[in-house]
Structures are given as C-alpha cells and as structure tokens.
N, C-alpha and C positions, 0 to 999 in steps of 0.2 A: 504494500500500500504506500501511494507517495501525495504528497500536497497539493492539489493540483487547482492553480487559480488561477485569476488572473496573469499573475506576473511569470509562470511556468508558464501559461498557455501563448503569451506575448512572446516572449523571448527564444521559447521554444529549450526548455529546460526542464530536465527531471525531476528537480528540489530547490524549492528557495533559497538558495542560497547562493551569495555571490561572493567572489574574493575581490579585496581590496583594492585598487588601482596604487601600487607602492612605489616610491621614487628606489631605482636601485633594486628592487625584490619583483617587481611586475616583468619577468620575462617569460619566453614561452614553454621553457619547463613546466612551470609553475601554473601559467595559466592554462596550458593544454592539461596535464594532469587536475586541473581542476574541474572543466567542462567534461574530461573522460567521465569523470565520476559521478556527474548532473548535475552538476552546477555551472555558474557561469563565470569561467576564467577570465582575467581581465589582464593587458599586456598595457604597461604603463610606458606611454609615447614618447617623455621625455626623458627616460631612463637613456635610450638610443641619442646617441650625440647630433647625429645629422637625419634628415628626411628619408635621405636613401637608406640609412641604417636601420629604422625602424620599417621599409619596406622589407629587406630582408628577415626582421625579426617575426614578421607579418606571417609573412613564407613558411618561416621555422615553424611556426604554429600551425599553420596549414596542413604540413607534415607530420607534426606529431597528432592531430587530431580531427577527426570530420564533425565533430559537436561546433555547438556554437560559442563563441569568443568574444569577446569586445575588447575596445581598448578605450585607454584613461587621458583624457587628456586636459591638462590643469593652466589654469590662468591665474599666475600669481604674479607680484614683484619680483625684479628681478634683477642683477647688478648688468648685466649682457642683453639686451633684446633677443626675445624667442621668435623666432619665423613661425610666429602660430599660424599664421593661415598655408606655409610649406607642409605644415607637420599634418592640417587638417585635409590636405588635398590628399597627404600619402595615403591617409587612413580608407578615405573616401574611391583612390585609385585600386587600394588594395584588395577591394571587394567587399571590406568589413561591413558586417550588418548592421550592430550593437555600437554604439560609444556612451563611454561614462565622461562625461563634463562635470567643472571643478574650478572653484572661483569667482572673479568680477567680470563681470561685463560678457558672459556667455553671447547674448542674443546675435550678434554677428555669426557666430558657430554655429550656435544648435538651427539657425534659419539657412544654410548651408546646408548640412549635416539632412534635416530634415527634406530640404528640397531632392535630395538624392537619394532618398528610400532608406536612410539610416533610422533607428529606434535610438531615439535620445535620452539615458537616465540622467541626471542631474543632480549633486549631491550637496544639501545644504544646510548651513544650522541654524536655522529660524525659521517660524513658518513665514514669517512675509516674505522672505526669500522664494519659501516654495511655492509662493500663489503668484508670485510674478514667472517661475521657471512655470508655471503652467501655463501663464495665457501666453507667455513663450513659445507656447506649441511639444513642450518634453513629452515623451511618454510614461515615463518613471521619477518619482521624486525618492533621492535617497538622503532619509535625515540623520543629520551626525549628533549624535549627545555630548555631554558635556566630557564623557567617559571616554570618549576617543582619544587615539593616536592620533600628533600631527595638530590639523586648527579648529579649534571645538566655537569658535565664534569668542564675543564677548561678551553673551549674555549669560553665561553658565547656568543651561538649564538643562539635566538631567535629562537621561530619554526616559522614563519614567511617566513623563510630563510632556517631554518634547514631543514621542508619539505619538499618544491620542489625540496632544495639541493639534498636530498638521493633517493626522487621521478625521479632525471632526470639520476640517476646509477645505482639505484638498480631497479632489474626487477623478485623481489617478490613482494608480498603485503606487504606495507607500512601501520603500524599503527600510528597516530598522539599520541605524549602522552606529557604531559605537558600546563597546561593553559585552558585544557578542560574543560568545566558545563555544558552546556546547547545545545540547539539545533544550535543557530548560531554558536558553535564551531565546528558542525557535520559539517555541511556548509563548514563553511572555510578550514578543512582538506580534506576534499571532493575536492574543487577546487584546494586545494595545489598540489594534487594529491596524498594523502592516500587514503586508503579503507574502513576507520572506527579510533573510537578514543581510549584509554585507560584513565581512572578517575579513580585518588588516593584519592585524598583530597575530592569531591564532594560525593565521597560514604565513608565517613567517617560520612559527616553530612547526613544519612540517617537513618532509626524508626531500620531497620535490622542489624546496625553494634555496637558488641560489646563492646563500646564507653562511657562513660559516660555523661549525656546530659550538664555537663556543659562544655565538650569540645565539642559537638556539638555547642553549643550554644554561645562558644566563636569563633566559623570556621566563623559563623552566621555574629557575630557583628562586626568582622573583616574585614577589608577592602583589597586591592591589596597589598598597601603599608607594610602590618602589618608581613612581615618575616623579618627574617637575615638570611645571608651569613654568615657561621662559617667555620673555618678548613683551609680556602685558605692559609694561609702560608703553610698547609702543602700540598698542591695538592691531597687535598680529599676532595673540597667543599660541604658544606653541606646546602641545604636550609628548614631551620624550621620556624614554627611561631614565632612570635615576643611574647615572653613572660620575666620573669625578668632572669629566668636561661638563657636564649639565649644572653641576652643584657650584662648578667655579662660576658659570655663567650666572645664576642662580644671583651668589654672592656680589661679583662686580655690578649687578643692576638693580641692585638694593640699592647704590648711595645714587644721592639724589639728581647729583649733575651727570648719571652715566651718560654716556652716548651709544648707538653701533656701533660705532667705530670703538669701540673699549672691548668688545666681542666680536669684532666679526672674525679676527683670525682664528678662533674660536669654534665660532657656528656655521665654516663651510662646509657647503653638502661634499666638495669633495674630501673631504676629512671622516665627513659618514660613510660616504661609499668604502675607505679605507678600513674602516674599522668593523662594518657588517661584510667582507668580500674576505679580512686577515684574522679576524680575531680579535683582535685589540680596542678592548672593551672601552680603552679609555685613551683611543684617540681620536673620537670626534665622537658630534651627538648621534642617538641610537630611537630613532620616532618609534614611541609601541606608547599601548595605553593603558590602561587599570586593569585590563580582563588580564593582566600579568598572571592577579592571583587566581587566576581557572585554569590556567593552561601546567597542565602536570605532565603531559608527554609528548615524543615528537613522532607522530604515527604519518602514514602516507596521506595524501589528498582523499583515496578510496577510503582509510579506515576511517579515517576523520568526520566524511562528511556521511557514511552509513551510519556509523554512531550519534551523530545529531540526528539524523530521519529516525533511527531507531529507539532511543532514550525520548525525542517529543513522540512519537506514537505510543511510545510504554505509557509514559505521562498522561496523555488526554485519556485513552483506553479503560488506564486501569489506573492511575493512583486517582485522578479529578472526578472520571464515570463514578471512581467508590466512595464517593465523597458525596452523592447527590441521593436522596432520602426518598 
C-alpha cells in the first residue's frame, strides 16, 4: 500500500516524499537512487560550476534512472553573478520535467519554466510567500519551518504552525519541508494537511550521497540541539550544524559593530564543499538542521525511504485506528 495523492499523482511518484535540493550533496547519485526508490530525486543546478556541466550531470541521471527527477534551482545573493537564466535554459534543454525553485524574485523563472511544460514546486517560508508563488502559476508549494537546514526565513515559525498555516490558503499541494526523518514525520504532515515531505539533512546521512562518512557520521552523533543560527543581524538566517567554524562565527557576530566582512573568510561555501567532500568537520560551515536528533543510521535511499512508507502505514493502521472508541 502506498500514499497516493495529489502530489504522487502530479509528479508521477511512488511516495511522498522528496529529497532536498542540496548545495554540494544534490548530484545524480543521490538523486537517481532517490526516485529508484519512489520518491523524487532532486539534482541541485548550482552544485555544477558551469551550464554545460550541469547538462552532463542531467545525463548522468538519465543513466542511472528512468523515474522521474527534478532539479533545484536557487536565487540567492551572491558575491559573482549566476547566469541564472544559462542555468534555466540547460535544465529546460535537458528535457527535465520537474524543477524545485528557491529564493527572491522567482517569477521570471517559474513563467519560463512553466511556458515549456515544466511542473514548478517552489519552496518557501511564509505563507504570503506561498500565495504569491501560486498566483505565480507553481504547481507545488514546498514550506520550510523554522526546523530547517540552510534559510528558515525570519519569522521563526515552526512547521507545526507553518503547515496548517499555508495548508488553510493555499489550494495546491502542500509539501512539508523542515524537521523531517522518519515515518512519524510523514504522519504528522499528513494531518497538518501536506501531501508529502521534503529531507535535506536525512539524505545526506545516507550509503548514496556524495558525503564523506565522517560527516555522515557526525549528522549520526549529533543531537536536535547541535546547530546554530548565523547571519541574523543581517536578515539572511542561516541554520548549520554546530561545528567550531559555526560557533566562531556564532561568536564574532555577537559584538555589535560586526560586519561580513569579519566572517566571510569564514563562511565560504567553498570551505563547505571542502569539509562535506574531506572530512574535516571543522573547516568550513556544515548546513543540516534539528532533525540531527532523528537520524541514528546511514541506510541506503531504498531502506530509508520503505521505512518511512512503512513505520506511517504501521502508524495510521494500527497505533491511531486503536486509539479511536
């Protein structure tokens, strides 16, 4: 038996469930063995240095899989200018069905995107966010909580709340993203009123992600508690693991006159890529989010994701059905 809604039936997927668009961890390992397993893989576009790059990595996925794929593609600041409209043509030329959008100022993309048969989910943390990505024309809103990896917004507001919140305005399919592992989270998004979940940080600690195992292995022994909050003076929150580079950041942007410039050598992504590809926990920052404390093993994309379908069907079946008089 498998979940079968809206958001399966659109996407054309097994199981609710999507992986994360990850900077550095979204390649097609990762998200081919993700849609093998019926869910939907996600190959994050700016991982790939140049346009042509991310066509080949397109391919690679092609190869390892005939399910369906998407790919991630994010609009943030940035110190270099991104040829985001290079990067959207490659997606668009590639044949890709699916894209996950991310960021400011989508509407130029997803009206693109859209014009050429693409399924646009769009991932945000607020609902007014999510009710302008709808008259956008998106097919999918995917809400991030406060609980996430990565930028939880700056109005910190739990998905708990953020959920039902965007579940009782918006009248697309609702993805839960933030806080998810396991099958009692399938559950709880389900009742929030999403369709399915999105996992960043839980398919990072899995056998198929291009990772190094002692950041697996640190996601592992980490607990809820083990992130920080970086950036908020500047209203670009950031939630990573708790490591020393984080905590030093952490510290220099306590005092008052910080600047970026006092961190940025600091908080380059190329310093992250060095330390999730070598091991080296503490030479750059590490984006994972609170569901640290859920994740106690590093199983493959298949065991992973039968065990959430499998643990929420034990769940509704038999612990909630024995619960009702």
């Amino acid at each position: 038996m498998s979940f079968a809604n809206r958001l399966t039936g659109l996407l054309g997927i097994a199981h609710p469930v999507i992986q994360g668009g990850m900077m550095w961890v979204g390649r097609a390992e990762l998200a081919s063995a993700v849609s093998n397993a019926g869910g939907l893989g996600i190959i994050t576009a700016l991982t790939q240095p140049t346009p042509d790059d991310l066509r080949r990595e397109i391919d690679r996925c092609y190869a390892m899989t005939d399910k369906p794929f998407a790919v991630n593609l994010t609009f943030l600041p940035s110190v270099n200018p991104v040829p985001y409209s290079e990067y959207r043509r490659a997606i668009i030329e590639s044949g890709v069905k699916i894209v996950e959008t991310a960021g400011n100022n989508p509407q130029e993309h997803v009206e693109d995107f859209k014009s050429h048969g693409l399924k646009v989910l769009h991932k945000c943390v607020a609902v007014r966010h999510a009710l302008s990505a709808e008259r956008m024309g998106v097919d999918v809103i995917s809400i991030d909580g406060f609980e996430c990896a990565g930028h939880p917004g700056e109005d910190d507001i739990p998905g708990l709340i953020l959920i039902p919140a965007a579940a009782d305005k918006v009248k697309i399919p609702i993805v839960a993203s933030g806080g998810f592992g396991d099958g009692r989270g399938l559950v709880a998004a389900l009742a929030l009123g999403a369709e399915g979940i999105n996992m960043g940080t839980r398919f990072i600690a899995t056998k198929e992600a291009r990772v190094h195992d002692k950041v697996k292995e640190f996601l592992v022994a980490n607990d809820e508690r083990s992130t920080r909050l970086i950036f908020r003076k500047f209203r670009n929150t950031t939630r990573v693991s708790a490591n020393s580079v984080a905590n030093r950041v952490v510290e220099i942007l306590q005092h008052p006159d910080a600047t970026f410039e006092d961190v940025r050598e600091l908080v380059m992504g190329a310093k992250g890529r060095v330390a999730l590809e070598t091991g080296d926990l503490d030479h750059g920052l590490i984006t994972a989010g609170q569901v640290q404390g859920l994740i106690n093993d590093i199983p493959s994309c298949a065991e992973l994701i039968e065990r959430i379908v499998t643990d929420a069907r034990a769940i509704i079946t038999a612990r909630l059905s024995g619960m009702l008089s």
